[in-house]
C-alpha positions as CSV (number, residue, x, y, z in Angstrom):
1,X,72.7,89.4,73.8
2,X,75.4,88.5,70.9
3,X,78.0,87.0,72.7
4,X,79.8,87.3,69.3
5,X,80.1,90.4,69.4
6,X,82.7,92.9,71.9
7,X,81.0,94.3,74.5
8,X,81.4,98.5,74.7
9,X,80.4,100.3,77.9
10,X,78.6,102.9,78.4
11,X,81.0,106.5,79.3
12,X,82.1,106.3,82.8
13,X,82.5,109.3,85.8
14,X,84.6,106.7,87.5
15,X,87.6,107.5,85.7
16,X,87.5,111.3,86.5
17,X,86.1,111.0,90.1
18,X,89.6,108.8,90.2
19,X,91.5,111.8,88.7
20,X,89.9,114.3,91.5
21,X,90.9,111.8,94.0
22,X,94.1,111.3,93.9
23,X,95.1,114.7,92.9
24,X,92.9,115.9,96.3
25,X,95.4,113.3,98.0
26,X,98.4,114.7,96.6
27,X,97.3,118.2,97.3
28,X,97.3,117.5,100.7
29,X,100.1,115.4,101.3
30,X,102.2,118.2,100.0
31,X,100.3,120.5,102.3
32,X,101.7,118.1,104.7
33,X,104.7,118.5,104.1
34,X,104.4,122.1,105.2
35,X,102.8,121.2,108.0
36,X,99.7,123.1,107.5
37,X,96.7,122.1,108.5
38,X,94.5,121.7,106.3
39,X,97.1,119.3,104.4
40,X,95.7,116.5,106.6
41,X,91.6,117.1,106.0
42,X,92.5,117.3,102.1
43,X,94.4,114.1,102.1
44,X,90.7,112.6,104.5
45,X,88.7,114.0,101.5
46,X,90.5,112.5,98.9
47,X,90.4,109.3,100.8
48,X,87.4,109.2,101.2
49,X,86.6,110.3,97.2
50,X,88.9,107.2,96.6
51,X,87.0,104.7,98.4
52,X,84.1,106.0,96.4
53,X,85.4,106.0,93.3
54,X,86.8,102.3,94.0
55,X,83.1,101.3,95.1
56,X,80.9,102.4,92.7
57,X,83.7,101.5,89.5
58,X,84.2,97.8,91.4
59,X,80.2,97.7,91.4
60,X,79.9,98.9,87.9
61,X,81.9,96.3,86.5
62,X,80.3,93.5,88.6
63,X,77.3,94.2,87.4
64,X,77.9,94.2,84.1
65,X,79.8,90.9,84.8
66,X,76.6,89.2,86.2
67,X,74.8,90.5,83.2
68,X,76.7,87.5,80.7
69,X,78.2,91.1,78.8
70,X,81.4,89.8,78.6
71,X,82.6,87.3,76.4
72,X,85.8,85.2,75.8
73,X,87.4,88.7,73.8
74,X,86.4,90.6,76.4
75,X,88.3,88.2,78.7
76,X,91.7,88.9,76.8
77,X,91.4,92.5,76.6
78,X,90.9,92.1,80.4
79,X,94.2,89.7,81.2
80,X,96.5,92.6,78.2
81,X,94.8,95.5,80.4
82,X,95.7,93.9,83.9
83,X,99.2,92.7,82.1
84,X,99.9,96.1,81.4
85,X,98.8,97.6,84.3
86,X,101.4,95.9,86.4
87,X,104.4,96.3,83.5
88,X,103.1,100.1,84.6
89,X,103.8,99.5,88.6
90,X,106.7,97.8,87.3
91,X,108.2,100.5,85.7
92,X,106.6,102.8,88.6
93,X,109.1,101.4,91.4
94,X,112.0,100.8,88.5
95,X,111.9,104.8,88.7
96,X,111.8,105.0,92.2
97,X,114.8,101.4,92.8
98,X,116.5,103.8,90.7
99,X,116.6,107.0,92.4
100,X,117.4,105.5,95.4
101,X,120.4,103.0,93.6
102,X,121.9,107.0,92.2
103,X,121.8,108.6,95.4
104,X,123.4,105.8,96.8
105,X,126.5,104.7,94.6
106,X,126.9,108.4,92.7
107,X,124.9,110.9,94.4
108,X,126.0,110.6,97.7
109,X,129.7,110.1,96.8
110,X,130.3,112.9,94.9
111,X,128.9,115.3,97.0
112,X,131.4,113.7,99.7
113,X,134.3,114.7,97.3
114,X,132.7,118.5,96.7
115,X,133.5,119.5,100.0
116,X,133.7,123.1,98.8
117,X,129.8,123.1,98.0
118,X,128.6,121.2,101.5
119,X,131.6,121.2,104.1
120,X,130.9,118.2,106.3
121,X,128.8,116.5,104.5
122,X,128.4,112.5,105.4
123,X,129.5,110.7,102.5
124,X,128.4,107.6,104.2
125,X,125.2,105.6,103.0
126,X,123.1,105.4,104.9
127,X,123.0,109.6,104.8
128,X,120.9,112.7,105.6
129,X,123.5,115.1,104.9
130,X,125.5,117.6,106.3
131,X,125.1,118.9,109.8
132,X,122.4,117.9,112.4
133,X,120.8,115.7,110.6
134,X,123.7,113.5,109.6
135,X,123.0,111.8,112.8
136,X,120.1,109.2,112.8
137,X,119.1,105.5,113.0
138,X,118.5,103.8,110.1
139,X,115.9,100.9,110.3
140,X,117.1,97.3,110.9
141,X,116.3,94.6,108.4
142,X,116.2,92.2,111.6
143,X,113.0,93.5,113.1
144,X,109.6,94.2,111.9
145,X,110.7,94.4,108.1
146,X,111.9,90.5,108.4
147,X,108.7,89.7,110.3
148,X,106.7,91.8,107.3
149,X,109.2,89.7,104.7
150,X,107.2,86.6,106.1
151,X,104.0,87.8,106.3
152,X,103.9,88.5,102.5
153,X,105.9,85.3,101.6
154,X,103.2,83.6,103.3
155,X,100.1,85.3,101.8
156,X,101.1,84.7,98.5
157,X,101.1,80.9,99.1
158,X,98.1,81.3,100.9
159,X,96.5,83.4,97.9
160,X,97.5,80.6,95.5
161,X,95.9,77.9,97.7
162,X,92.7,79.3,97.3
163,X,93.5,80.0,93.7
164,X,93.8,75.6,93.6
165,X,90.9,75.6,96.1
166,X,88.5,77.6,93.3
167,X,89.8,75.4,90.3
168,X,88.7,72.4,92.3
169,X,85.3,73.9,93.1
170,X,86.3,73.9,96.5
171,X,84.6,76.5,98.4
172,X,86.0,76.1,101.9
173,X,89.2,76.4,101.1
174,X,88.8,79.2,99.1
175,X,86.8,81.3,101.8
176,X,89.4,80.4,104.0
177,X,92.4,81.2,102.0
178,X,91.2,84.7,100.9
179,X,90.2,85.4,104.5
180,X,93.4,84.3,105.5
181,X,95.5,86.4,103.0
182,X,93.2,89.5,103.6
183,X,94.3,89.3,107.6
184,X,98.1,89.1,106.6
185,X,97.8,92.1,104.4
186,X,96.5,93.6,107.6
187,X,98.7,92.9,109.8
188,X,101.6,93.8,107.6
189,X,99.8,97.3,106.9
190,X,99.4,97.5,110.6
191,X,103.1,96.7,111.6
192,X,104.8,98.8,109.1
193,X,102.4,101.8,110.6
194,X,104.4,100.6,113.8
195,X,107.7,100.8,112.5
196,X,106.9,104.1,111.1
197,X,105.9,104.8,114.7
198,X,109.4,103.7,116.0
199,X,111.9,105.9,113.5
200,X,113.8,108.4,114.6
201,X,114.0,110.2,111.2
202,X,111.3,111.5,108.4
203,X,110.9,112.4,105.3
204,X,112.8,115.5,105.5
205,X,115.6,113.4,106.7
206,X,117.9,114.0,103.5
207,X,118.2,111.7,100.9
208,X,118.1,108.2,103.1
209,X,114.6,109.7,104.7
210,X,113.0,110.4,101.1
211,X,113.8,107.3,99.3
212,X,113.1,105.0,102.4
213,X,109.4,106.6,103.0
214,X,109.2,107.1,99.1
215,X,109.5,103.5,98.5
216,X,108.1,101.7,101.7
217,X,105.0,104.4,101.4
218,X,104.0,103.7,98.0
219,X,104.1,99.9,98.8
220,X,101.6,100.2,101.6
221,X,99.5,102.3,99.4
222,X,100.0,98.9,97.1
223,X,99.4,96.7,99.8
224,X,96.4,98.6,100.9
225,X,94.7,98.7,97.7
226,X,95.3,95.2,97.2
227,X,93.8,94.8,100.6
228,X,90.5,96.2,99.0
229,X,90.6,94.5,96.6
230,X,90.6,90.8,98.2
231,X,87.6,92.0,99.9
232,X,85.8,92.7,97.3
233,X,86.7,89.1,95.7
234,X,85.8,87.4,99.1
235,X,82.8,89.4,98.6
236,X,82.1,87.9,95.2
237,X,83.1,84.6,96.6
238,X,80.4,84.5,99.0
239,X,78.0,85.8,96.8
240,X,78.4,82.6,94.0
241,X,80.2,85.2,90.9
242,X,82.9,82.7,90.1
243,X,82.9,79.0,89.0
244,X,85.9,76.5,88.1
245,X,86.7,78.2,84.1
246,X,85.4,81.6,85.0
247,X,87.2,83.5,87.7
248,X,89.3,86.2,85.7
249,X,88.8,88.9,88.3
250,X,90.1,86.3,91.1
251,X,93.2,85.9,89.2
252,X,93.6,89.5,88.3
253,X,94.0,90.2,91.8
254,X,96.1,87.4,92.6
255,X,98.5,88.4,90.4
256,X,98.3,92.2,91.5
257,X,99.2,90.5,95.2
258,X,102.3,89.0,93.6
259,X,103.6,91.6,92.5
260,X,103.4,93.4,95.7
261,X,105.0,90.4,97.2
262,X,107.8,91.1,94.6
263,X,108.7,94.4,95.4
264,X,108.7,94.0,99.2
265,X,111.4,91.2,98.7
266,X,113.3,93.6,96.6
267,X,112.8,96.8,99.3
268,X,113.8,94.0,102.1
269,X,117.2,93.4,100.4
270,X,117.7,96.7,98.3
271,X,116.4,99.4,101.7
272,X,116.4,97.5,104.8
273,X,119.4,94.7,104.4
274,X,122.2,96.2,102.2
């Protein structure tokens, strides 16, 4: 093939089976939250769609990979569409830092003064409002989220060793480091599961209960895709797709994990510790 030339796919499903996914997910968390039944086989089903989807997109670009269609400009594009995919996740928890940051320092004070419109209400932070529910425990810093703070600290050194191990063309260390970061994400996925386990409050618990779940959900959703994703590179790894210059999707990932790593230190300060 010209290698001089950009390479063009051919039109993809993958992006609309992605669409059908996560709006089947959606549909049923918010049947969820109504506690109907079928909210929980819907959110299964788009699951499952997901993992699909991520399969068979992952595979298609592999294989075009392996094929030599992509040249150095299709390498750029690549690093500007990863770049901006994580300014995007960025801005993503920005909105959601920020709804928690209002209900915390203007929100929840000002309904405290408008005693006319909720009499009682818990001006307090942490807060679930007025009546019954203004009485709950609000998850330690001290516990499982300080244990989970040095689980991710650690995998993103670990990551970046086998990042040095694949520029040295050492494969060892880069199995291992990969195998090693994919069991932390684990076990941090696993843990948080267990602290969700241990609260005493939900979702519905007023305003503390939505941002906490809103922001510490959506980061093991990150977490778990990530997860995947450093699969699918050890995957690669063992199969021989990268060398010493050529390891783009490696990095991509790495720096997708960092991220993560990122906004868990700020949700350790910014949710569990302030």
């Amino acid at each position: 093939m010209d290698t001089s030339r950009y390479y063009l796919p051919a039109p993809s499903w993958w992006p609309i089976v992605g669409s059908v996914a996560l709006l089947t997910l959606a549909s049923g968390f918010l049947l969820l939250l109504q506690r109907m039944p079928a909210g929980s086989y819907l959110m299964l089903a788009g699951a499952v769609i997901l993992a699909v989807m991520l399969f068979g997109w992952f595979g298609a670009v592999i294989r075009e990979g392996i094929a030599g269609r992509y040249n150095g400009q299709v390498d750029v594009s690549y690093r500007w569409g990863m770049s901006w995919f994580i300014f995007s996740e960025v801005m993503f928890f920005a909105a959601l830092f920020g709804a928690l940051f209002y209900a915390r320092y203007f929100a929840v004070p000002w309904l405290g003064q408008a005693s006319l419109l909720w009499p009682g209400y818990n001006s307090t932070w942490p807060t679930a409002g007025p009546g019954s529910l203004a009485s709950f425990t609000p998850m330690a810093a001290w516990g499982i989220p300080a244990i989970n703070t040095l689980i991710l600290l650690s995998s993103g050194a670990i990551v970046t060793w086998a990042h040095w191990g694949l520029k040295k063309d050492n494969r060892l260390q880069l199995k291992i480091g990969l195998a090693l970061t994919i069991l932390l994400g684990v076990i941090f996925i696993a843990l948080q599961a267990y602290e969700y386990f241990l609260a005493d409050f939900s979702l519905k618990t007023g305003i503390y209960g939505a941002t906490f779940y809103m922001l510490t959900g959506f980061h093991g959703a990150h977490v778990t895709l990530g997860v995947i994703m450093l699969v699918v590179i050890l995957g690669r790894v063992i199969a021989g797709h990268f060398s010493e210059k050529r390891h783009f999707a490696f990095e991509a990932v790495s720096w997708y994990w960092h991220f993560v790593d990122v906004v868990w230190l700020l949700l350790f300060v910014f949710v569990y510790w302030l």
